[in-house]
SESEGU-862956 format. One record per residue (C-alpha): residue in one letter; x, z, y. Coordinates in nm, 3 decimals. Example, Ala and Ser with C-alpha at 12.3 -4.5 7.8 and 13.67 -1.06 7.14 Angstrom:
2
 res       x       z       y
   a   1.230   0.780  -0.450
   s   1.367   0.714  -0.106
***
This chain:
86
 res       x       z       y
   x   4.087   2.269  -2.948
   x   3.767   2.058  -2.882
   x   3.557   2.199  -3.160
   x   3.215   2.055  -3.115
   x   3.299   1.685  -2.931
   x   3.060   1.556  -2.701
   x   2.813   1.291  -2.789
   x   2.901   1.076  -2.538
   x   3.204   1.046  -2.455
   x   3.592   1.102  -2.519
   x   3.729   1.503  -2.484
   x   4.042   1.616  -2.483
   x   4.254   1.917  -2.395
   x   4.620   1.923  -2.240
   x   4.853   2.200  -2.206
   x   4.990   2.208  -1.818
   x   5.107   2.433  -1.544
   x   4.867   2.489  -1.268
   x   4.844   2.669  -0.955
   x   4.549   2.978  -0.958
   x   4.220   2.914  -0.691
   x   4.148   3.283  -0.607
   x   3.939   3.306  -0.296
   x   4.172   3.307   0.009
   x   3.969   3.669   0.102
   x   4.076   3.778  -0.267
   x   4.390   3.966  -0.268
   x   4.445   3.757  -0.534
   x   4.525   3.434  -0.334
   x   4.867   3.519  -0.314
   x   4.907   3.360  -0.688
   x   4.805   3.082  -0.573
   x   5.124   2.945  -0.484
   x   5.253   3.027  -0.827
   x   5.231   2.801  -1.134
   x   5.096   2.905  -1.431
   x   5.031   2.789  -1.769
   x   4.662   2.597  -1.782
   x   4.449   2.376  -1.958
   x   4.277   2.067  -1.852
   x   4.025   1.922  -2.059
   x   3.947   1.568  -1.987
   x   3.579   1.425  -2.022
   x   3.574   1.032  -2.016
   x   3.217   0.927  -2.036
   x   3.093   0.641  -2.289
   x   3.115   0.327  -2.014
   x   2.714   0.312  -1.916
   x   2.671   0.644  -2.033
   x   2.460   0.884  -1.750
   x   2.263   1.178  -1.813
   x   2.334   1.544  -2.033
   x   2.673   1.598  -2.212
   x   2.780   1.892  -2.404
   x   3.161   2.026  -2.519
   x   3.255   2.312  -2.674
   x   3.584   2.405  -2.713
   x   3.809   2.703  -2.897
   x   4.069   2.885  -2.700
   x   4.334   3.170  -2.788
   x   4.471   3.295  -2.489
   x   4.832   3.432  -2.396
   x   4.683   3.782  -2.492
   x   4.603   3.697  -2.805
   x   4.190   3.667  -2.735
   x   3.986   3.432  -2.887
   x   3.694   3.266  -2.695
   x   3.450   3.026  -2.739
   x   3.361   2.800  -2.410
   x   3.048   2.566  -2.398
   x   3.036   2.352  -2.119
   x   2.725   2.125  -2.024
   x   2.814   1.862  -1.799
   x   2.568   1.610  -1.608
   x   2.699   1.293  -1.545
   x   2.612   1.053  -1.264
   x   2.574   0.655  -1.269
   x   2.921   0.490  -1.202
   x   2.839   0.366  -0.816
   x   2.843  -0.019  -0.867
   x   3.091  -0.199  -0.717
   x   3.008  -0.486  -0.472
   x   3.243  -0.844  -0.400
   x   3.464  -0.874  -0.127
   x   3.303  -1.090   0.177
   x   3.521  -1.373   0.250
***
C-alpha cells in the first residue's frame, strides 16, 4: 500500500508474477526462470514535472514481515519530440 504518495505524480502498486534477477554468478540464477509472486509499483510523473520525487510504501510479505520502503526517485525532462520532415 502506497502510504506516503508522492508529490508529484500518480503511484500505484500491482500484485503480479515475476521472474527473480539474481546475478548469473549467484547460485541463485537458477530461479530465475521461475515465476514468482511480485509487486510493481508504477510512478507516472505530473506531465512537465522533472526533478526529486519521493514514495513510501507499506509491505507485508509472504512470511508474515512487515517493512517499510522509501524510495527517492529523480526524474528526467520528457525528451521533446520533433515533426516529421516531409
Amino acid at each position: 500500500m502506497v502510504t506516503v504518495p508522492p508529490k508529484h505524480s500518480a503511484a500505484s502498486i500491482e500484485s503480479r508474477q515475476v521472474n527473480p534477477a539474481s546475478p548469473q554468478h549467484s547460485p541463485m540464477c537458477l530461479c530465475n526462470q521461475l515465476l514468482v509472486a511480485g509487486l510493481l509499483v508504477n510512478y507516472v510523473p505530473t506531465s512537465g514535472f522533472s526533478g526529486e520525487d519521493a514514495v513510501t510504501l507499506d509491505e507485508l510479505d509472504h512470511g508474515g514481515q512487515h517493512h517499510i520502503l522509501h524510495f527517492t526517485l529523480m526524474v528526467s525532462p520528457a525528451a521533446q519530440t520533433l515533426p516529421a520532415k516531409p
